[in-house]
C-alpha positions in Angstrom: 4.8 -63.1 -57.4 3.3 -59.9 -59.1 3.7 -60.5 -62.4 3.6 -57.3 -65.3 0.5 -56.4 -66.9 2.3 -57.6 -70.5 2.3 -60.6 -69.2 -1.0 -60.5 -68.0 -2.3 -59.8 -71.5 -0.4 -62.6 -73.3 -2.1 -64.7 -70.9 -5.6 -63.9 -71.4 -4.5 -63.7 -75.4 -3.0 -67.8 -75.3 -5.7 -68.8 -72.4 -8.6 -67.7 -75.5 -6.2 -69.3 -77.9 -5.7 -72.8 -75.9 -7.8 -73.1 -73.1 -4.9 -74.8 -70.9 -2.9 -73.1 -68.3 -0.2 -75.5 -68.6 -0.1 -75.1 -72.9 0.1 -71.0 -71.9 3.1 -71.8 -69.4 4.9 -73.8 -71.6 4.2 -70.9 -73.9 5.3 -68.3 -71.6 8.7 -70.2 -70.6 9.3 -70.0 -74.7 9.3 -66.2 -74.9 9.7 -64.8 -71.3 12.1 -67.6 -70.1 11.2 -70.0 -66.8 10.4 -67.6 -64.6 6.5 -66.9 -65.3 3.5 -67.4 -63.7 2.4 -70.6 -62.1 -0.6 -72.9 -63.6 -2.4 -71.5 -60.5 -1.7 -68.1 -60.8 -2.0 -68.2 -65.1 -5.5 -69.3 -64.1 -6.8 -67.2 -61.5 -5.5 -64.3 -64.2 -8.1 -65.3 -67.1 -10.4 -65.4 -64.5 -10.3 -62.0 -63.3 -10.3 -60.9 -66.9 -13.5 -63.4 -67.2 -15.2 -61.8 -64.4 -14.1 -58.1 -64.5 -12.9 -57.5 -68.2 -9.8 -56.5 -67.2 -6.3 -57.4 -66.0 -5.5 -54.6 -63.7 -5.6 -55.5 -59.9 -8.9 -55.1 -57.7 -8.8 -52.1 -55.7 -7.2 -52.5 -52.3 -9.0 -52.2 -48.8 -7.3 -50.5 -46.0 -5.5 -47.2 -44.8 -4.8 -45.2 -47.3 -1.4 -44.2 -48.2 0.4 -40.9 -46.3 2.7 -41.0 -49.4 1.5 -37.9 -51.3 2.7 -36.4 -55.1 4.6 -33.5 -53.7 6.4 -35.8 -50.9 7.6 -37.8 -53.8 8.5 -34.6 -55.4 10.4 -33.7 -52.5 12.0 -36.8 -52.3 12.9 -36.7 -56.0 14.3 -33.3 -55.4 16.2 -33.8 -52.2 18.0 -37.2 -53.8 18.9 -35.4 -57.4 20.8 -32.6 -55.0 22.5 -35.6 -53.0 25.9 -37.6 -53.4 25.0 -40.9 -54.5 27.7 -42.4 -52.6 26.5 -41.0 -49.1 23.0 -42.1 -49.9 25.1 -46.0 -50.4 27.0 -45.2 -47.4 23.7 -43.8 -45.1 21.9 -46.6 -46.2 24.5 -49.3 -45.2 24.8 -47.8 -41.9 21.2 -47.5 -41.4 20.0 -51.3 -42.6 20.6 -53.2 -39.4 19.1 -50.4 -37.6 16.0 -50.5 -39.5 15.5 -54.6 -39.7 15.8 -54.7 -35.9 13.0 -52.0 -35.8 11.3 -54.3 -38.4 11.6 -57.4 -36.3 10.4 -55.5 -33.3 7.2 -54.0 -35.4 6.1 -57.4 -36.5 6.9 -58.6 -32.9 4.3 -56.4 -32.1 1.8 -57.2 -34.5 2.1 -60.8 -34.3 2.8 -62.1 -30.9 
């Protein structure tokens, strides 16, 4: 579960303030609701922030992305121009299409 860098915060701010995961859940559940982070996971946060100073995620290893500004321009462009209800309708017809390609990719990968 990613969970939103305001969280993140509160839980370094209540893990200084009570030194128990399980006090900051409880905590968390009052203001955000029940869906917050896990004991684990409220942990490993105040951690990172021990051991980095920060809460922001550690940098990534791998290929980098061939998703560029101006493609996301384009893209932004290209769907402002579009029918909405086209895109719904393309994107309907297109799902099954795309999972079996999915299933097939990881297919590939894994077997």
């Amino acid at each position: 579960m990613s969970v939103p860098i305001k969280i993140k915060i509160k839980i370094v701010l209540l893990m200084a303030k009570f030194e128990s995961p399980v006090a900051v859940r409880r905590q968390l559940q009052t203001e955000f609701g029940t869906n917050v982070s896990t004991k684990t996971c409220t942990t490993k946060i105040f951690e990172r922030f021990c051991e980095t100073g920060t809460v922001e995620d550690r940098e990534r290893f791998g290929r980098p992305s061939k998703i560029t500004e101006e493609k996301v321009d384009e893209v932004h462009d290209v769907f402002l121009k579009v029918n909405h209800n086209q895109v719904f309708e393309l994107s309907q017809w297109l799902a099954p299409f795309l999972e079996q390609q999915l299933i097939e990719l990881c297919v590939d990968i894994f077997l």
